[in-house]
C-alpha positions as CSV (number, residue, x, y, z in Angstrom):
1,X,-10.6,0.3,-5.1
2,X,-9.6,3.5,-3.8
3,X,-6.2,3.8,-1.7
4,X,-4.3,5.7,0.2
5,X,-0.3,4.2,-0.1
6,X,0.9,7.4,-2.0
7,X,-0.5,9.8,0.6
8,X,0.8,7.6,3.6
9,X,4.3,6.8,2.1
10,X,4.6,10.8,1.8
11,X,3.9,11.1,5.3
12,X,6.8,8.5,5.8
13,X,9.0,10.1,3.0
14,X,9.3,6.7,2.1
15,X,9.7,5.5,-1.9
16,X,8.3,2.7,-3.2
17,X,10.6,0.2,-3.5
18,X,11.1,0.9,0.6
19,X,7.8,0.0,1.0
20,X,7.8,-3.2,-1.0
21,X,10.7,-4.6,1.0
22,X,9.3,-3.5,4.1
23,X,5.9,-5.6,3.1
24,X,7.5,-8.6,0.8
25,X,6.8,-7.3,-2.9
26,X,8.1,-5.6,-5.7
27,X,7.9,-2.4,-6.5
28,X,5.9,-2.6,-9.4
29,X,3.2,-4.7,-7.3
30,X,3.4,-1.0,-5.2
31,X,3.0,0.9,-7.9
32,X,0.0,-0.8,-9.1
33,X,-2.0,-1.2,-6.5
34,X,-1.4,2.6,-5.8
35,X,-2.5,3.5,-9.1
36,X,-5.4,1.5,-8.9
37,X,-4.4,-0.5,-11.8
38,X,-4.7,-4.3,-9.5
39,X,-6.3,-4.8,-6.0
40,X,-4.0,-6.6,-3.3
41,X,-4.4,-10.0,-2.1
42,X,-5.8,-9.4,1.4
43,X,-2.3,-10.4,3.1
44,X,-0.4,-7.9,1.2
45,X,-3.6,-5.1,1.8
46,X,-2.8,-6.2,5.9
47,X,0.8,-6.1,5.4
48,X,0.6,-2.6,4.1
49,X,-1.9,-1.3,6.5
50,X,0.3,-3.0,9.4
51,X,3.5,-1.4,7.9
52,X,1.1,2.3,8.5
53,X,0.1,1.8,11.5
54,X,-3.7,1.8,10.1
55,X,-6.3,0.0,9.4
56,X,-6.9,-1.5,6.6
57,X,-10.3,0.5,6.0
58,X,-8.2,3.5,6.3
59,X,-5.5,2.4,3.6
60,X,-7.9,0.9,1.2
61,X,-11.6,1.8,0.6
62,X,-14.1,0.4,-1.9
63,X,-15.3,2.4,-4.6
């Protein structure tokens, strides 16, 4: 699964560990999912798109 965290936390000029106490995780949950290492459970893939103002379609999209 394909994502766009790193590009939108730029846009925020926010780090990763900012983003993982803004959405309830850890920073290594963060950085896995953005490196497409693990997918998110669906609550953490709404959290996230919620925290970007986005859909979730346009955070995360299927390979």
């Amino acid at each position: 699964m394909r994502n766009s965290i790193r590009v939108e936390r730029a846009k925020k000029r926010i780090s990763q560990e900012e983003l993982a106490d803004a959405v309830k995780a850890t920073r290594q949950s963060i950085h896995l999912i953005e490196n497409g290492k693990c997918e998110p459970k669906l609550s953490l893939a709404l959290r996230i798109s919620r925290f970007f103002e986005l859909k979730i379609e346009d955070v995360f999209e299927s390979e």
